[in-house]
N, CA, C, O and CB atoms as a CASP TS submission, in Angstrom:
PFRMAT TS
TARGET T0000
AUTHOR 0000-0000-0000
METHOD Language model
MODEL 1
PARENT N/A
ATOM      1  N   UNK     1     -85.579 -33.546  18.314  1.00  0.00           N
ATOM      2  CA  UNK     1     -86.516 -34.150  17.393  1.00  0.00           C
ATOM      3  C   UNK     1     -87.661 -34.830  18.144  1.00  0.00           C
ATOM      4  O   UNK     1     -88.780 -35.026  17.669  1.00  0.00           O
ATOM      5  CB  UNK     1     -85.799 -35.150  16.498  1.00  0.00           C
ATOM      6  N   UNK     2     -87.286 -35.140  19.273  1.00  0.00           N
ATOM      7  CA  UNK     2     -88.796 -35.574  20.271  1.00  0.00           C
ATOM      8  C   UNK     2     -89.461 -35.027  20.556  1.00  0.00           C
ATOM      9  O   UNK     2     -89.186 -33.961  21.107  1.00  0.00           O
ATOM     10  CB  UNK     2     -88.903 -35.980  21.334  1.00  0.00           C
ATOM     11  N   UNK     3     -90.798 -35.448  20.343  1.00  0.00           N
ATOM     12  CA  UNK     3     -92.611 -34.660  20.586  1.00  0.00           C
ATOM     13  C   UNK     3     -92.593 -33.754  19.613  1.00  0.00           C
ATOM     14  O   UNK     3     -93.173 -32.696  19.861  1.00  0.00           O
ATOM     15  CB  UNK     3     -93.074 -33.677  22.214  1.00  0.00           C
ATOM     16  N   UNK     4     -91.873 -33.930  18.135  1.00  0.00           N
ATOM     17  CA  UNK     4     -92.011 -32.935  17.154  1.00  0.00           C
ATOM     18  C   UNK     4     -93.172 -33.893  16.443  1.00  0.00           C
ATOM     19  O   UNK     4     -93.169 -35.124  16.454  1.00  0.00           O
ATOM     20  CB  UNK     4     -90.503 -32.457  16.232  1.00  0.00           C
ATOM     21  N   UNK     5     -94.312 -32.901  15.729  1.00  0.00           N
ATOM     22  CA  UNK     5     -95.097 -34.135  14.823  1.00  0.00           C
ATOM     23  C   UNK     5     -94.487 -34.529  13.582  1.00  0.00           C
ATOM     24  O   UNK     5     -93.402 -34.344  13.030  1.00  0.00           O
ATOM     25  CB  UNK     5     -96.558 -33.733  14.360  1.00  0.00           C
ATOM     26  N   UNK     6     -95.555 -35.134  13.336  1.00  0.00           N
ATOM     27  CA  UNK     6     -95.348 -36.101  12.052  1.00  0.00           C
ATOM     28  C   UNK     6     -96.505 -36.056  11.509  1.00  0.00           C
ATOM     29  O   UNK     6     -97.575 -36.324  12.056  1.00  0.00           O
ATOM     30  CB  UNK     6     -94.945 -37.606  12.262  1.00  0.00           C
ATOM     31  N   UNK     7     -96.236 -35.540   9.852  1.00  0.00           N
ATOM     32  CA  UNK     7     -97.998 -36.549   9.519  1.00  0.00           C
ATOM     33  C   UNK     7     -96.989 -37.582   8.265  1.00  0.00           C
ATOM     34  O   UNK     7     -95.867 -37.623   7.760  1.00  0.00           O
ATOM     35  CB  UNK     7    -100.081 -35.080   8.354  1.00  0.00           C
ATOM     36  N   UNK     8     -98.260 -38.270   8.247  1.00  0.00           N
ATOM     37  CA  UNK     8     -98.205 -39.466   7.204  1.00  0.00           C
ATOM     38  C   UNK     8     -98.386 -39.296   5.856  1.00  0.00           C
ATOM     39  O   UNK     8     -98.951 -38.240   5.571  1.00  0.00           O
ATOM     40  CB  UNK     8     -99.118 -40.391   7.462  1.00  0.00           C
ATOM     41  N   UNK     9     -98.119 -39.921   5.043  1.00  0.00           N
ATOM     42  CA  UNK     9     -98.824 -39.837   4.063  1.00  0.00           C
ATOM     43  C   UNK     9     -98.667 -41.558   3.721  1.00  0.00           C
ATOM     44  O   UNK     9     -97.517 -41.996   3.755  1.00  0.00           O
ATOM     45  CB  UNK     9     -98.311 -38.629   2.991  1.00  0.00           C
ATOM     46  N   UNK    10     -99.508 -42.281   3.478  1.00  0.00           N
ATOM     47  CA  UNK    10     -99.530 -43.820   2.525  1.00  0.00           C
ATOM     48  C   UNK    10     -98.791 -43.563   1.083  1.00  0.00           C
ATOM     49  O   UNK    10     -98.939 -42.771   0.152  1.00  0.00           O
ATOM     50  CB  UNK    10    -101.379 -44.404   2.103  1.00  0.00           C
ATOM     51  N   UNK    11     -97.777 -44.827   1.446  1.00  0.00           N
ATOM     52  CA  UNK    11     -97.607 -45.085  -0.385  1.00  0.00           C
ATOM     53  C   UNK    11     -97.685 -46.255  -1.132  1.00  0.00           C
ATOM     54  O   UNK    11     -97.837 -46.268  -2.353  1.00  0.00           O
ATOM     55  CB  UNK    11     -96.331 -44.757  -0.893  1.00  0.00           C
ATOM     56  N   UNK    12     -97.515 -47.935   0.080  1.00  0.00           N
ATOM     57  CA  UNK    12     -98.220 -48.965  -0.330  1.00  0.00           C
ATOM     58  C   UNK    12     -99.620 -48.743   0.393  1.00  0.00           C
ATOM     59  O   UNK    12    -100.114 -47.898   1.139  1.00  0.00           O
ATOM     60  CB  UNK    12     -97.483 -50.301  -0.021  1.00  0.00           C
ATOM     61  N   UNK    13    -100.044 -50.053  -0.272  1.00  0.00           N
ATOM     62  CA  UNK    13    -101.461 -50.526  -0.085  1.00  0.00           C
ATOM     63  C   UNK    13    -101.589 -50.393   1.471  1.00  0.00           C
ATOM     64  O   UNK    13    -102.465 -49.712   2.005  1.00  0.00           O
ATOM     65  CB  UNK    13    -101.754 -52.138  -0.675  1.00  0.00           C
ATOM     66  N   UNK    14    -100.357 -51.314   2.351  1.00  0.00           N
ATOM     67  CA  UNK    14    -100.607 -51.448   3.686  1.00  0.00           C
ATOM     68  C   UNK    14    -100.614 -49.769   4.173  1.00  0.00           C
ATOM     69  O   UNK    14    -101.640 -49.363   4.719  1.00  0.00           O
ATOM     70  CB  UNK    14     -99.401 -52.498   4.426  1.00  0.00           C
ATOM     71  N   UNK    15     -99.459 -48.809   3.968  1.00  0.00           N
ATOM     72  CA  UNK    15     -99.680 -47.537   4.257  1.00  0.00           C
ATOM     73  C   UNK    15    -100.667 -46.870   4.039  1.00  0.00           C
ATOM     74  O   UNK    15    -100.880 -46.001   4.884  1.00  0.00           O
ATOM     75  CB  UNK    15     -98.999 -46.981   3.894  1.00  0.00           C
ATOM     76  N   UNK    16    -101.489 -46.949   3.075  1.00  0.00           N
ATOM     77  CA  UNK    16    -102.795 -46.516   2.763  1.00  0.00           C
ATOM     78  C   UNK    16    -103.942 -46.457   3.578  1.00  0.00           C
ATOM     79  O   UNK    16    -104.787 -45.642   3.948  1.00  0.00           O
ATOM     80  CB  UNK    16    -103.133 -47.131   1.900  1.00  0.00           C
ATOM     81  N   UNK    17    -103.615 -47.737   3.723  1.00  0.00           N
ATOM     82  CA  UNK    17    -105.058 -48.853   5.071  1.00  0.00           C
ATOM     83  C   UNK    17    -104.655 -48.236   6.227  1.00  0.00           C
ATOM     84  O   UNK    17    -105.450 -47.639   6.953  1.00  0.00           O
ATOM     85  CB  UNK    17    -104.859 -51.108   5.469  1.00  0.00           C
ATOM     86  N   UNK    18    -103.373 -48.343   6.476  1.00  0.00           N
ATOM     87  CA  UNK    18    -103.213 -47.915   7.782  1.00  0.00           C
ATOM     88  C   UNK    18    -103.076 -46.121   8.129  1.00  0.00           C
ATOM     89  O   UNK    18    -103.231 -45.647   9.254  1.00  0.00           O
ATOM     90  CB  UNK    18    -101.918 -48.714   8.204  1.00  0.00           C
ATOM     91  N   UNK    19    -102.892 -45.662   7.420  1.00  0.00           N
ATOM     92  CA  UNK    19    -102.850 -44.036   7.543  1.00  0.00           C
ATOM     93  C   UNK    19    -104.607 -43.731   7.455  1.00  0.00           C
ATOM     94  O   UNK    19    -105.089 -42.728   7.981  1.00  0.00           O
ATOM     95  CB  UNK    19    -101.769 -43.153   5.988  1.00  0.00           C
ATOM     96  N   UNK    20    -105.498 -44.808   6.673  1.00  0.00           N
ATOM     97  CA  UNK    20    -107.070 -44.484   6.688  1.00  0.00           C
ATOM     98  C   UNK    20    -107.768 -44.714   7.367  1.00  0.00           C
ATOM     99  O   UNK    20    -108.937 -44.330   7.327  1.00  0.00           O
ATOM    100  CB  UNK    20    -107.716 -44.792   5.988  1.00  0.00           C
ATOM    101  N   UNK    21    -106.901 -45.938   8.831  1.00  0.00           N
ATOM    102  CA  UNK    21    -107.244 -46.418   9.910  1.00  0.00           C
ATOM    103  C   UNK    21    -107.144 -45.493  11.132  1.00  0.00           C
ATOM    104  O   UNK    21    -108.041 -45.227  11.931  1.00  0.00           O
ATOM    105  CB  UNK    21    -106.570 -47.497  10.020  1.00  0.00           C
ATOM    106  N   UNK    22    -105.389 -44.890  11.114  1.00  0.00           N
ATOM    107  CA  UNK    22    -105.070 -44.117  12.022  1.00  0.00           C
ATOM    108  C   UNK    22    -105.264 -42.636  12.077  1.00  0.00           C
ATOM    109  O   UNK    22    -105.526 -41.837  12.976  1.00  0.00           O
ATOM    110  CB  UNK    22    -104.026 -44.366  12.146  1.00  0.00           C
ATOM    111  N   UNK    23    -105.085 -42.573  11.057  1.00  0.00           N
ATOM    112  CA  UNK    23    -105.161 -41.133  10.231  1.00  0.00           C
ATOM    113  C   UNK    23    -103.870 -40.565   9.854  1.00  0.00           C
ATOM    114  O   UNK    23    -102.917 -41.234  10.253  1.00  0.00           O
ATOM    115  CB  UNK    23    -105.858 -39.984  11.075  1.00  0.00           C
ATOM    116  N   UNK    24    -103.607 -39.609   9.252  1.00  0.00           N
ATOM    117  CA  UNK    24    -102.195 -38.954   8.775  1.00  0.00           C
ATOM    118  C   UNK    24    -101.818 -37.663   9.592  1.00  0.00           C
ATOM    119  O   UNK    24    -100.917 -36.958   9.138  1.00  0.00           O
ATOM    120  CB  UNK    24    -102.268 -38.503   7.145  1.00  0.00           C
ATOM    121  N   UNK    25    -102.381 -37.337  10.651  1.00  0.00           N
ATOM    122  CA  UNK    25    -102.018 -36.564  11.214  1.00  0.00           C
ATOM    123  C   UNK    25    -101.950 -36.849  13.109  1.00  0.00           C
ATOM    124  O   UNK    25    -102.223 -38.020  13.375  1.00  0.00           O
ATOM    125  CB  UNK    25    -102.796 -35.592  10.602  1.00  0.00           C
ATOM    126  N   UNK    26    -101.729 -36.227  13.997  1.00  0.00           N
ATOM    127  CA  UNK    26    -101.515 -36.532  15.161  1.00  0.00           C
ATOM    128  C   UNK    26    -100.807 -36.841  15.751  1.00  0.00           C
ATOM    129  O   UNK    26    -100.901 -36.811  16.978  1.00  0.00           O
ATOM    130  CB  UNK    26    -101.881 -36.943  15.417  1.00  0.00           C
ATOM    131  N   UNK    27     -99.481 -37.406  14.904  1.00  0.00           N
ATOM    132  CA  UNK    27     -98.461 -38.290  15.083  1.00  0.00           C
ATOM    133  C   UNK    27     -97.485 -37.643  16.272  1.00  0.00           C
ATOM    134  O   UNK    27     -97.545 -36.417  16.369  1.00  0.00           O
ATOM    135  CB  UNK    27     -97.729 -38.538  13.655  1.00  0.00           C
ATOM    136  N   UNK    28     -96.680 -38.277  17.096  1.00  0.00           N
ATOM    137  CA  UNK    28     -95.502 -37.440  17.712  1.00  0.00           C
ATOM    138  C   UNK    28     -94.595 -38.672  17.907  1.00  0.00           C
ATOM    139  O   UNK    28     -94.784 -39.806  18.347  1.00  0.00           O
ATOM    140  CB  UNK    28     -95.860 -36.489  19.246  1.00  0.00           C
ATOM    141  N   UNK    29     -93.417 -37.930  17.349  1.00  0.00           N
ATOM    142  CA  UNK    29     -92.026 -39.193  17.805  1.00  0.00           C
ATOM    143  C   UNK    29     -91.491 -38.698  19.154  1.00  0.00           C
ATOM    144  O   UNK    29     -91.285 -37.575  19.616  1.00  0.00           O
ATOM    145  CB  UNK    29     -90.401 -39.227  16.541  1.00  0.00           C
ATOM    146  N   UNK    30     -91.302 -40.292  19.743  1.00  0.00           N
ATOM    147  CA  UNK    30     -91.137 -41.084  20.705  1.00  0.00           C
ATOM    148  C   UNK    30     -89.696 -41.299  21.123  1.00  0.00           C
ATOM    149  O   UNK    30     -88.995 -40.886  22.047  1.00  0.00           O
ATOM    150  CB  UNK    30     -91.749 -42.185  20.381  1.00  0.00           C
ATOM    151  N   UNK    31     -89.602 -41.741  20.555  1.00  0.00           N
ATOM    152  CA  UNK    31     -88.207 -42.437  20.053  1.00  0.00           C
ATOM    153  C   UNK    31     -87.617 -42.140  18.744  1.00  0.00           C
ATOM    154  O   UNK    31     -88.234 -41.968  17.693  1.00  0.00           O
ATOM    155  CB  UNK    31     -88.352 -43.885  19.994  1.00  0.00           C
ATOM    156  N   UNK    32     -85.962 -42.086  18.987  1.00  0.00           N
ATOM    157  CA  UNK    32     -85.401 -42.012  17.761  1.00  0.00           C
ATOM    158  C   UNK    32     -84.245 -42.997  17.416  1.00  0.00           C
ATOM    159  O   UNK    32     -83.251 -42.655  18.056  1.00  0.00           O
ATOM    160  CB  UNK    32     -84.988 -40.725  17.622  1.00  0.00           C
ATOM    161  N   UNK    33     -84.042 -43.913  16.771  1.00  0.00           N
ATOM    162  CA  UNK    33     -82.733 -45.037  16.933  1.00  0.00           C
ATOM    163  C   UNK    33     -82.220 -44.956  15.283  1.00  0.00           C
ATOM    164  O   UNK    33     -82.866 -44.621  14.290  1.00  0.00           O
ATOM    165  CB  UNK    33     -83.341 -47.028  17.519  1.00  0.00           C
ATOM    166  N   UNK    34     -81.035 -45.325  15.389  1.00  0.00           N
ATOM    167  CA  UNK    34     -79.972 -45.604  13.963  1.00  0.00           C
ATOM    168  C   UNK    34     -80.233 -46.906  13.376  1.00  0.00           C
ATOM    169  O   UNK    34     -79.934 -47.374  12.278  1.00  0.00           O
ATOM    170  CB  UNK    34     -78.241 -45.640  14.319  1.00  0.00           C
ATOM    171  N   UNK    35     -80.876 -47.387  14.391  1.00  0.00           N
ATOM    172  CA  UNK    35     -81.047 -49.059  13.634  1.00  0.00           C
ATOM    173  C   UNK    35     -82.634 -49.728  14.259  1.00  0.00           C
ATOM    174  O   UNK    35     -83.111 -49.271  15.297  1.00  0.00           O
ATOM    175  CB  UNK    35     -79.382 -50.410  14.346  1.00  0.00           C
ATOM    176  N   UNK    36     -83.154 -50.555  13.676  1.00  0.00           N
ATOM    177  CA  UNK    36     -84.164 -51.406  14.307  1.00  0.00           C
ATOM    178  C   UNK    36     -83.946 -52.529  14.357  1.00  0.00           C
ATOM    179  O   UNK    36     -82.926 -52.785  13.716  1.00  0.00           O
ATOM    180  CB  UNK    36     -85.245 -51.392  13.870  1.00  0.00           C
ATOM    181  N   UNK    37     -84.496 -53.587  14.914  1.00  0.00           N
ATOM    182  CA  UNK    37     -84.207 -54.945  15.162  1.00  0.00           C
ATOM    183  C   UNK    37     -84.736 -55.676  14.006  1.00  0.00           C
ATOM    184  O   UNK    37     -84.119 -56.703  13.723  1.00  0.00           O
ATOM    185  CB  UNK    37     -84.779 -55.439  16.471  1.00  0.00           C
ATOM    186  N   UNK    38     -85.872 -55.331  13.182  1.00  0.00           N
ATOM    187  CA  UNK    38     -86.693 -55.359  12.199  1.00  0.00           C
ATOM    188  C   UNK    38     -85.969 -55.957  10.723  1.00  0.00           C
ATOM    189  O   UNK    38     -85.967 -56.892   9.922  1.00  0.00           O
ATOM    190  CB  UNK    38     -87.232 -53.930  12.141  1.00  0.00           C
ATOM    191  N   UNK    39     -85.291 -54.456  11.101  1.00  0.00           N
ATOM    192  CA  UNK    39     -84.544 -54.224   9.407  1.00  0.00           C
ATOM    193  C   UNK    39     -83.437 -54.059   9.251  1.00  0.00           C
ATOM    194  O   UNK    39     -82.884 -53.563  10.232  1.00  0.00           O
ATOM    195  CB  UNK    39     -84.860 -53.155   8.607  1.00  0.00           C
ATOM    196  N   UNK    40     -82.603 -54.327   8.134  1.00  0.00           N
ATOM    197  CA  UNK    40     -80.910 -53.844   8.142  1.00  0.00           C
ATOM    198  C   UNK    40     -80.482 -52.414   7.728  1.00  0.00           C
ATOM    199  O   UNK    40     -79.361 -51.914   7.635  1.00  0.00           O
ATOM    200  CB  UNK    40     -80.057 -54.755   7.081  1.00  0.00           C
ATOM    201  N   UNK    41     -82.269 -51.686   7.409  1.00  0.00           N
ATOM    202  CA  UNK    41     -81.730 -50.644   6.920  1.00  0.00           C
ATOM    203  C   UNK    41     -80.832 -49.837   7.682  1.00  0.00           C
ATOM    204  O   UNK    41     -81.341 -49.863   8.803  1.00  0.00           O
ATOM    205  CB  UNK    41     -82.601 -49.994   6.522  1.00  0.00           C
ATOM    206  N   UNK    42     -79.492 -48.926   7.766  1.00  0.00           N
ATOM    207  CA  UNK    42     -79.453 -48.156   8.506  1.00  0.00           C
ATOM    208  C   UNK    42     -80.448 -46.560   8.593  1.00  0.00           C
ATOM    209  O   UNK    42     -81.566 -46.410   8.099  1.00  0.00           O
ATOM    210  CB  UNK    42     -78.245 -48.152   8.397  1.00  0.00           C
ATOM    211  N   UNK    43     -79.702 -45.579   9.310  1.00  0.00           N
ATOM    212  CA  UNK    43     -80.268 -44.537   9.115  1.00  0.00           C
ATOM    213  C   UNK    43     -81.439 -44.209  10.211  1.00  0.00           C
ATOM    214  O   UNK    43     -81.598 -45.040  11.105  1.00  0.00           O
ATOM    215  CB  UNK    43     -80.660 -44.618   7.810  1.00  0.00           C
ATOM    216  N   UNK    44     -82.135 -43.227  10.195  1.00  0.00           N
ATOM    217  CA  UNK    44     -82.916 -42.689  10.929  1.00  0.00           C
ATOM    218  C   UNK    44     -84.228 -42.984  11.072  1.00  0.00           C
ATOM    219  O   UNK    44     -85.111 -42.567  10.322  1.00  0.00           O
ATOM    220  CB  UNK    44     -82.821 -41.728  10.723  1.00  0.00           C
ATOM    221  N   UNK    45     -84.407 -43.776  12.125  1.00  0.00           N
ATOM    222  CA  UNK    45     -85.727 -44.690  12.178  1.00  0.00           C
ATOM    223  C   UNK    45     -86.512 -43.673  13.610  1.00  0.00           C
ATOM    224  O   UNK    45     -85.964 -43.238  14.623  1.00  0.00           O
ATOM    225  CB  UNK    45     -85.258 -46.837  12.636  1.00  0.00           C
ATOM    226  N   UNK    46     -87.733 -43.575  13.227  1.00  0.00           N
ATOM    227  CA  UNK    46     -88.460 -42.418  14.236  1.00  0.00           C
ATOM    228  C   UNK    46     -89.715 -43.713  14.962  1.00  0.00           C
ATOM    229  O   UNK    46     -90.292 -44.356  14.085  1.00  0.00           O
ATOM    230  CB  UNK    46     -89.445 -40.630  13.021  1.00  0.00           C
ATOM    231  N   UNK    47     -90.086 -44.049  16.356  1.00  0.00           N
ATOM    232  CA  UNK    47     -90.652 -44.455  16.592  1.00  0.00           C
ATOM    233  C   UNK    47     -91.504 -43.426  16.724  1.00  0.00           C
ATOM    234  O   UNK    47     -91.125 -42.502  17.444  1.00  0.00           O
ATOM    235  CB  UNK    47     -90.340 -45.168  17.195  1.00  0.00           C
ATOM    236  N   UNK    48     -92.800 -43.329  16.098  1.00  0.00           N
ATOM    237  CA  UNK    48     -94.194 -42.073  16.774  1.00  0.00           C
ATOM    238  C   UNK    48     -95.970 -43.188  16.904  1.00  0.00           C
ATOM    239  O   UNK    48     -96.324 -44.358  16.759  1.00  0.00           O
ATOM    240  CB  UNK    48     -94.561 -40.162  14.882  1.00  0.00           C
ATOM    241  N   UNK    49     -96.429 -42.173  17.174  1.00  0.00           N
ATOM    242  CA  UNK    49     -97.253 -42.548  18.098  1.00  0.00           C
ATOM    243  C   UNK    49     -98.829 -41.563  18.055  1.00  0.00           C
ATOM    244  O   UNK    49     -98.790 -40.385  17.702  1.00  0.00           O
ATOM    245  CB  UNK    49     -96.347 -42.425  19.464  1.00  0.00           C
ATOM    246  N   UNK    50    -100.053 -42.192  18.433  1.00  0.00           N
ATOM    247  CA  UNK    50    -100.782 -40.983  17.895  1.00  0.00           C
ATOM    248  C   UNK    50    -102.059 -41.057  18.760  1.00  0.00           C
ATOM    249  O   UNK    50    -103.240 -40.752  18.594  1.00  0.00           O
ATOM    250  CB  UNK    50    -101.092 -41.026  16.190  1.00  0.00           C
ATOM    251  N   UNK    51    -100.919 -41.880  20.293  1.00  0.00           N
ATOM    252  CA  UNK    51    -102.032 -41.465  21.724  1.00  0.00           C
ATOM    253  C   UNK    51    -103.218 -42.563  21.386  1.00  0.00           C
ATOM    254  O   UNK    51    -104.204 -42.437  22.111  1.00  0.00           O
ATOM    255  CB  UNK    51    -102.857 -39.428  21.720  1.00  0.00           C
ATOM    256  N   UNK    52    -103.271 -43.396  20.612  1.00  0.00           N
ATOM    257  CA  UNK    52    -104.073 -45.044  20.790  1.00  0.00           C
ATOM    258  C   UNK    52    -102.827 -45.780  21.177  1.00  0.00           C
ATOM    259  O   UNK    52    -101.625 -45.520  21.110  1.00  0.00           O
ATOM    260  CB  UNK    52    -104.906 -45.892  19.141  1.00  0.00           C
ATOM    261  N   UNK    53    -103.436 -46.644  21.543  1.00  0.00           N
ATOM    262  CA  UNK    53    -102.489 -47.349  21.952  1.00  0.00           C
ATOM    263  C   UNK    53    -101.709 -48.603  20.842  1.00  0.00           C
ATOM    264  O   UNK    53    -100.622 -49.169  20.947  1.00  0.00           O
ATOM    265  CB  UNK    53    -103.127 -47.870  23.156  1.00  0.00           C
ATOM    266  N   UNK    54    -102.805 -48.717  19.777  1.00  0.00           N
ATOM    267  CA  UNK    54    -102.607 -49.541  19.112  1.00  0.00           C
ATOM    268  C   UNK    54    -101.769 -48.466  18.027  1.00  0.00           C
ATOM    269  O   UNK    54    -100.885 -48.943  17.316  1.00  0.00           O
ATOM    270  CB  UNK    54    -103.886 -50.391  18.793  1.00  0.00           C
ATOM    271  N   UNK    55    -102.029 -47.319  17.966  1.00  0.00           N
ATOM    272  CA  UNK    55    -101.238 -46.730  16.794  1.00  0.00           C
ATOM    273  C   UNK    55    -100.164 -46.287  17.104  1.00  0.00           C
ATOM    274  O   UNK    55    -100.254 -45.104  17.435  1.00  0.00           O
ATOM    275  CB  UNK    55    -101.778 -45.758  16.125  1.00  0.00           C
ATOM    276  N   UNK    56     -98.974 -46.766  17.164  1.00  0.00           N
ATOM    277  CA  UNK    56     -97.742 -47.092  17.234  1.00  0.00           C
ATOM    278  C   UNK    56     -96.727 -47.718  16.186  1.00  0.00           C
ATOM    279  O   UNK    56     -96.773 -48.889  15.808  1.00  0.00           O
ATOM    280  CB  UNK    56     -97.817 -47.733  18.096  1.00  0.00           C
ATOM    281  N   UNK    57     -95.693 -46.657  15.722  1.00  0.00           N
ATOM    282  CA  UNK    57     -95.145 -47.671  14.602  1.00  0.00           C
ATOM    283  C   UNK    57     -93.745 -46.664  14.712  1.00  0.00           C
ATOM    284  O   UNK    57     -93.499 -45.526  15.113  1.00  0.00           O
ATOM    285  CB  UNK    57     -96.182 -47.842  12.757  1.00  0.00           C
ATOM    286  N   UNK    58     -92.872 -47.990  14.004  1.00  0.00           N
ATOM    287  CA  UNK    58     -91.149 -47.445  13.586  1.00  0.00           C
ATOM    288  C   UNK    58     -91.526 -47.141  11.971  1.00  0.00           C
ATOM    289  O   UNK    58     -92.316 -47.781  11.277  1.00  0.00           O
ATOM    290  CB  UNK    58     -89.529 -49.014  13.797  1.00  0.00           C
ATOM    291  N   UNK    59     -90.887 -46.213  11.664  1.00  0.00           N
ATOM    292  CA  UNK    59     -90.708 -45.775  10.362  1.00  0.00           C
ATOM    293  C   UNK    59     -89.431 -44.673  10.029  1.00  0.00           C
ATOM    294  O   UNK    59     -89.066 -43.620  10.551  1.00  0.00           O
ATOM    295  CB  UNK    59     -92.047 -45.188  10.012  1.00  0.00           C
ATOM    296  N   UNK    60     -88.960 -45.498   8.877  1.00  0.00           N
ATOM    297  CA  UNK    60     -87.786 -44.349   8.330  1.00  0.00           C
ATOM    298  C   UNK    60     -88.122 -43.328   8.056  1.00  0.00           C
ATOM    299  O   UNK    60     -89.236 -43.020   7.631  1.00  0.00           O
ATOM    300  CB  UNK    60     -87.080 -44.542   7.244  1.00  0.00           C
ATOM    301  N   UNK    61     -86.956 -42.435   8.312  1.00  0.00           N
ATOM    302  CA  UNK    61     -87.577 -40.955   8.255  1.00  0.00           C
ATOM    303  C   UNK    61     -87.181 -40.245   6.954  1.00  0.00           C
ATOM    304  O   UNK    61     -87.462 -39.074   6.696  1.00  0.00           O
ATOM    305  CB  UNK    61     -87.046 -40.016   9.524  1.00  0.00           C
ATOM    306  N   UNK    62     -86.407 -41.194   6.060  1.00  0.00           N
ATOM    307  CA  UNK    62     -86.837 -41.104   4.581  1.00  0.00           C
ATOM    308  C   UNK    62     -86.769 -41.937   3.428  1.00  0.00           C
ATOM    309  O   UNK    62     -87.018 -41.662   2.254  1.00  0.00           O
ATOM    310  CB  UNK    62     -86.339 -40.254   4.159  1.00  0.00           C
ATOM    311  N   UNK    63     -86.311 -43.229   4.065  1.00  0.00           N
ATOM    312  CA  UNK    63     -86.734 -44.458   3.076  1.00  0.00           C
ATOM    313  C   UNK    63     -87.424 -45.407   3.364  1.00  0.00           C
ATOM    314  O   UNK    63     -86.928 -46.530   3.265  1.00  0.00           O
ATOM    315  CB  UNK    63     -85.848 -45.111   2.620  1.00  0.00           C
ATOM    316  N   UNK    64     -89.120 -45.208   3.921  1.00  0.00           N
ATOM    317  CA  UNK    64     -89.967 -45.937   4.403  1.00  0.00           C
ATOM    318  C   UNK    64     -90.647 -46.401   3.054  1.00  0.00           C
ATOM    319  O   UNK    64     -90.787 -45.568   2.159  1.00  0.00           O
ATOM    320  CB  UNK    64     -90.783 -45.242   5.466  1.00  0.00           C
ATOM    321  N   UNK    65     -91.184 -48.035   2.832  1.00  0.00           N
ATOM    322  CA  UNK    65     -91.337 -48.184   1.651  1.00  0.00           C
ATOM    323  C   UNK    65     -92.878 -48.138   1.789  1.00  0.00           C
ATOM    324  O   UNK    65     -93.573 -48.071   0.775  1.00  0.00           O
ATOM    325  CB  UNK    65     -90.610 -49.367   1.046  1.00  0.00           C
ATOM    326  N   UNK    66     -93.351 -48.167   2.862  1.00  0.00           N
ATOM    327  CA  UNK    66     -94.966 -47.604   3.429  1.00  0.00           C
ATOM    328  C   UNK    66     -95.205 -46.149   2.994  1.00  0.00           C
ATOM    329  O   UNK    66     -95.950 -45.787   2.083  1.00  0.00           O
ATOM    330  CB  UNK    66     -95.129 -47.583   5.277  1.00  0.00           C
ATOM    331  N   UNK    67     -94.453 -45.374   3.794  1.00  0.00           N
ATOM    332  CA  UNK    67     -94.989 -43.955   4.250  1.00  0.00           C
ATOM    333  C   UNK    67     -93.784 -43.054   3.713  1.00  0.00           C
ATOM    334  O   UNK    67     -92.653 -43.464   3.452  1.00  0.00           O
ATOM    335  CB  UNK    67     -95.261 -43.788   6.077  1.00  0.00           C
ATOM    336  N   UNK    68     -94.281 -41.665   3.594  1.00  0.00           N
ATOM    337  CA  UNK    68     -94.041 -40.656   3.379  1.00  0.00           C
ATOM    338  C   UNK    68     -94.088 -39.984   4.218  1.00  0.00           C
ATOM    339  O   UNK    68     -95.155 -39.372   4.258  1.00  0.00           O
ATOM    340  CB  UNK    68     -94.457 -40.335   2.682  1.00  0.00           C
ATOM    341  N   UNK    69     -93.184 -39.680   5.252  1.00  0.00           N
ATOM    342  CA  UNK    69     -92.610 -39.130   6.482  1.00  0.00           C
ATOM    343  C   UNK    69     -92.532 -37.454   6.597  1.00  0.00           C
ATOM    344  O   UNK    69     -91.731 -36.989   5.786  1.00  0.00           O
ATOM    345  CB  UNK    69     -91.161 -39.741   6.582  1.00  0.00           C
ATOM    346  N   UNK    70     -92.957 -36.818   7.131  1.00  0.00           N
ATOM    347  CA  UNK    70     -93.122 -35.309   6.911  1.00  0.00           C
ATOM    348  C   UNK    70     -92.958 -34.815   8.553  1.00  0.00           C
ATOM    349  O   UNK    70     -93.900 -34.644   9.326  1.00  0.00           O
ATOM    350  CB  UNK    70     -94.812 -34.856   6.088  1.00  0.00           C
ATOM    351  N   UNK    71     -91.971 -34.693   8.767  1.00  0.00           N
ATOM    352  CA  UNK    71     -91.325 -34.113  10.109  1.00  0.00           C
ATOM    353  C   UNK    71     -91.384 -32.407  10.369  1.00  0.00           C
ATOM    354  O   UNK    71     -90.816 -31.616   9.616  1.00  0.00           O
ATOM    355  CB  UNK    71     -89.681 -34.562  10.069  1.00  0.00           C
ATOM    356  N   UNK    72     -92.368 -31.896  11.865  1.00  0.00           N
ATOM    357  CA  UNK    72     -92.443 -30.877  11.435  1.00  0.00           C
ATOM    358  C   UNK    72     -91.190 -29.996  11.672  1.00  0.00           C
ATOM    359  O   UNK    72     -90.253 -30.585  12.211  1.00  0.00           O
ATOM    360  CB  UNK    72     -93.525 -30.471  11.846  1.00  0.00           C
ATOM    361  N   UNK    73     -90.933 -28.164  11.243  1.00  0.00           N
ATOM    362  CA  UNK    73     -89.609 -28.115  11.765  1.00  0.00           C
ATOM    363  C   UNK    73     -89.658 -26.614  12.609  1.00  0.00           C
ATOM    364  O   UNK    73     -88.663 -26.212  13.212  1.00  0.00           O
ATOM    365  CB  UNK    73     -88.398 -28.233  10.448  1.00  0.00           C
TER
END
């Protein structure tokens, strides 16, 4: 599942801003962990990345309450 892309899609306000900041495409996961320090969710959390340095983020890879996660296959 590493260096596979990702695009985005926004589904709150903050996902919105930030997918219109970063963009929804470019993405590549980094990292992959069962848990984050963040949240209690369990499950499949994808760290990706989109080569800024500032665009960097953990997101579930299917109950993100931001984003809409689209893993390519």
């Amino acid at each position: 599942m590493l260096n596979k892309s990702v695009i985005l899609t926004g589904l709150s306000k903050k996902g919105k801003e930030r997918v219109q900041r970063d963009g929804s495409t470019g993405w590549t996961i980094s990292q992959v962990a069962d848990r984050v320090a963040f949240s209690s969710e369990g499950g499949l959390w994808l760290r990706i990345e989109n080569g800024n340095d500032r665009a960097m983020r953990w997101v579930h890879s299917t109950h993100d309450k931001n984003f809409h996660v689209e893993v390519e296959k």
